[in-house]
C-alpha positions as CSV (number, residue, x, y, z in Angstrom):
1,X,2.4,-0.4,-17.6
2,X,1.2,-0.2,-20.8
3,X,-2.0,-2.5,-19.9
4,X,-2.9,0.0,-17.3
5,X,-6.0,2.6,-17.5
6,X,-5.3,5.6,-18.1
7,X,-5.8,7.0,-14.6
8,X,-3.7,4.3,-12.6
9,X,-1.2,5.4,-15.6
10,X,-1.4,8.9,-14.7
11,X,-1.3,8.5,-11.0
12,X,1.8,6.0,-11.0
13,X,3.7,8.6,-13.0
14,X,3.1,11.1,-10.0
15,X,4.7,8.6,-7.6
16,X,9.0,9.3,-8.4
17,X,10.8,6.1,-8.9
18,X,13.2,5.5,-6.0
19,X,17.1,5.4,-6.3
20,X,19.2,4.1,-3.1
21,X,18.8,0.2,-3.2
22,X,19.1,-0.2,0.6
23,X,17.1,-2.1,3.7
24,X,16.9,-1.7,7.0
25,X,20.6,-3.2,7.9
26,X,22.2,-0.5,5.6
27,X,23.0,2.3,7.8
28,X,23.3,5.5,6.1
29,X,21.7,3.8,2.9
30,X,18.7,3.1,4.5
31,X,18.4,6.6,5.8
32,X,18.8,8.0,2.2
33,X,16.2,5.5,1.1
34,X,13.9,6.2,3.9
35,X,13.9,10.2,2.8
36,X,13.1,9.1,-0.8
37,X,10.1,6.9,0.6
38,X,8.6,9.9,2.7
39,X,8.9,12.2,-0.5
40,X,7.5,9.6,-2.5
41,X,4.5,9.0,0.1
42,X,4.1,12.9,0.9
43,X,3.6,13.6,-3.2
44,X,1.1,10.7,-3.3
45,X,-0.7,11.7,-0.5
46,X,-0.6,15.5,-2.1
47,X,-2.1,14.4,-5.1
48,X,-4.6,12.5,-3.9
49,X,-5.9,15.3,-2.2
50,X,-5.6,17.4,-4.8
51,X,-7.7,14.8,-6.6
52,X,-10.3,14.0,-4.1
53,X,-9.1,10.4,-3.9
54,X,-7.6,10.6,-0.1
55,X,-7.7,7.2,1.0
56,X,-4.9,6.2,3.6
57,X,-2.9,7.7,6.5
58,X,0.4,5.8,7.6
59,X,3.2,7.1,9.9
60,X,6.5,5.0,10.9
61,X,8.3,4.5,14.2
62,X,12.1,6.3,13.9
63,X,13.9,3.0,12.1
64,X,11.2,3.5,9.6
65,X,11.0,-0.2,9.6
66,X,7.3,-0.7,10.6
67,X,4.5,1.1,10.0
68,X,0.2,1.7,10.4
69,X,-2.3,3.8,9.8
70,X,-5.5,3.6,8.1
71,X,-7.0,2.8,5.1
72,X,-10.6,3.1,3.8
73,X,-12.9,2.6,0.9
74,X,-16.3,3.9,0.1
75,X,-18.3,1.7,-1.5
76,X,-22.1,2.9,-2.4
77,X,-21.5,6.1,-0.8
78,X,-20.6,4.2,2.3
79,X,-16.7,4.6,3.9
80,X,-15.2,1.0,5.2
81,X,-12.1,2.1,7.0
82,X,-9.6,-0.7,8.7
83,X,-6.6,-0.5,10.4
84,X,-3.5,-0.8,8.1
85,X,0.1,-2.0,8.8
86,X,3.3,-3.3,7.7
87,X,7.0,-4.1,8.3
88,X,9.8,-3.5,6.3
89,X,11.9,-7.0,5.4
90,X,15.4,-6.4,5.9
91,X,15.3,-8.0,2.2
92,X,13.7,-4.9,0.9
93,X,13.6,-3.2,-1.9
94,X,14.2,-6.1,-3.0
95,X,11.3,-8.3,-1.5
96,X,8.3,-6.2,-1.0
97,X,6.6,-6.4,2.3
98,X,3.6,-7.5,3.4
99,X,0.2,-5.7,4.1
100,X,-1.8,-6.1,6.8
101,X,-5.2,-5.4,7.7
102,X,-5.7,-7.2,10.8
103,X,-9.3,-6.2,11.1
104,X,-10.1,-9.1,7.9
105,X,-8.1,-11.7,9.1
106,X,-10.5,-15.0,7.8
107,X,-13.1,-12.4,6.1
108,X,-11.8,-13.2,2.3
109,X,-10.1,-16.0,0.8
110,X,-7.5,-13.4,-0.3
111,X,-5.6,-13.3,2.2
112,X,-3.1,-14.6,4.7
113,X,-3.2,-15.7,8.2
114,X,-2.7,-12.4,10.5
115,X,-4.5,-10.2,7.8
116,X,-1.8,-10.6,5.6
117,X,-3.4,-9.3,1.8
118,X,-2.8,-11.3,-1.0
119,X,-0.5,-9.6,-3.6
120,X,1.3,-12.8,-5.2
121,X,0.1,-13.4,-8.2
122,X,-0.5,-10.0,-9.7
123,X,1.6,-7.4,-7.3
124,X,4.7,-9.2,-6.3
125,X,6.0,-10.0,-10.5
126,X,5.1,-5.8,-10.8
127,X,7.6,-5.2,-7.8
128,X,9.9,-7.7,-8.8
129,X,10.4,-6.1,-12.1
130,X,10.6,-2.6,-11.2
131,X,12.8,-2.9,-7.8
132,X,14.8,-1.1,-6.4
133,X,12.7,1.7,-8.1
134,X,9.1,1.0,-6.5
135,X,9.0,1.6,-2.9
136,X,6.0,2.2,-0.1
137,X,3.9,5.0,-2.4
138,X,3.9,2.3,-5.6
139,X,3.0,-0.7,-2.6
140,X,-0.3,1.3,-1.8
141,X,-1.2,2.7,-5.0
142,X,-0.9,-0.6,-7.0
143,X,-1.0,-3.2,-4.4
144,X,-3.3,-2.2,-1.6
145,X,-5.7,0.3,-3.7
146,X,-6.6,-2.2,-6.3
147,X,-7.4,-5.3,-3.3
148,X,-9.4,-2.8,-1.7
149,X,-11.4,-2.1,-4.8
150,X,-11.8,-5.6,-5.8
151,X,-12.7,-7.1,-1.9
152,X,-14.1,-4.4,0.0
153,X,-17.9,-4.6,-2.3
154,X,-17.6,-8.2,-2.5
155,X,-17.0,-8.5,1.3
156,X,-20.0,-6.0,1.4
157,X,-22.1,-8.2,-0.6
158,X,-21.7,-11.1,1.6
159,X,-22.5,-9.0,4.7
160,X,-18.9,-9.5,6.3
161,X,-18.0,-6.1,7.3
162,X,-20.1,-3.2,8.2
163,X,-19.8,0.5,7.7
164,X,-17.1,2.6,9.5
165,X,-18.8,4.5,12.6
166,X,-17.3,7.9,13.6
């Protein structure tokens, strides 16, 4: 963490660290688990707001085991939105799961087949080393945010994706 600017400092801070260490097979675990994620998610979103940075919506079915929304980045003063998913391993916390935007599925080189966004090399040793304390809010804010920031202008650039029409 210490490597990290002072803003993703600040805002990770905001996020609370999870306790339960349960998946989706765990019964009343996972339920406890699931209540931290939604606090966790709500105060992110919350600040966010509060900071002008809102940038994602997501909603689960009842397991809580997958979940979508959206997710968008303005870029030049131009908002690129795309649709935003994921499913919860029954490995988890303990393997992270995987993002999806669907919508850029063989648009960048970073990424898997099905939309699948590359987090290996610099997301997945973060989560390994802080589960089962990281959780869905910690996913987005240091997974998903930072992609977005480094693919969305470069995808841009290349003329690959066009701007989000309301």
């Amino acid at each position: 963490m210490e490597s990290w600017d002072s803003s993703t400092l600040s805002t990770v801070k905001k996020i609370p660290l999870l306790t339960h260490k349960a998946g989706p097979r765990d019964g009343d675990a996972w339920v406890a688990r699931l209540k931290e994620e939604y606090t966790a998610l709500i105060g992110y979103v919350q600040s966010n707001k509060a900071n002008d940075n809102d940038w994602f919506t997501v909603s689960s079915n009842k397991e809580g085991t997958k979940w979508s929304g959206k997710c968008w980045y303005v870029h030049e003063l131009v908002r690129y939105e795309f649709a935003l998913q994921f499913e919860v391993p029954v490995t988890y916390p303990a393997t992270p799961f995987e993002i999806e935007l669907p919508e850029l599925d063989g648009k960048t080189a970073k990424m898997y087949r099905g939309g699948k966004v590359c987090l290996t090399i610099h997301f997945k040793p973060l989560w390994a080393k802080n589960a089962p304390h990281f959780g869905i809010a910690h996913a987005l804010c240091l997974g998903l945010a930072p992609w977005l920031a480094a693919e969305v202008p470069a995808l841009v650039e290349r003329g690959v994706i066009e701007e989000f029409a309301k």
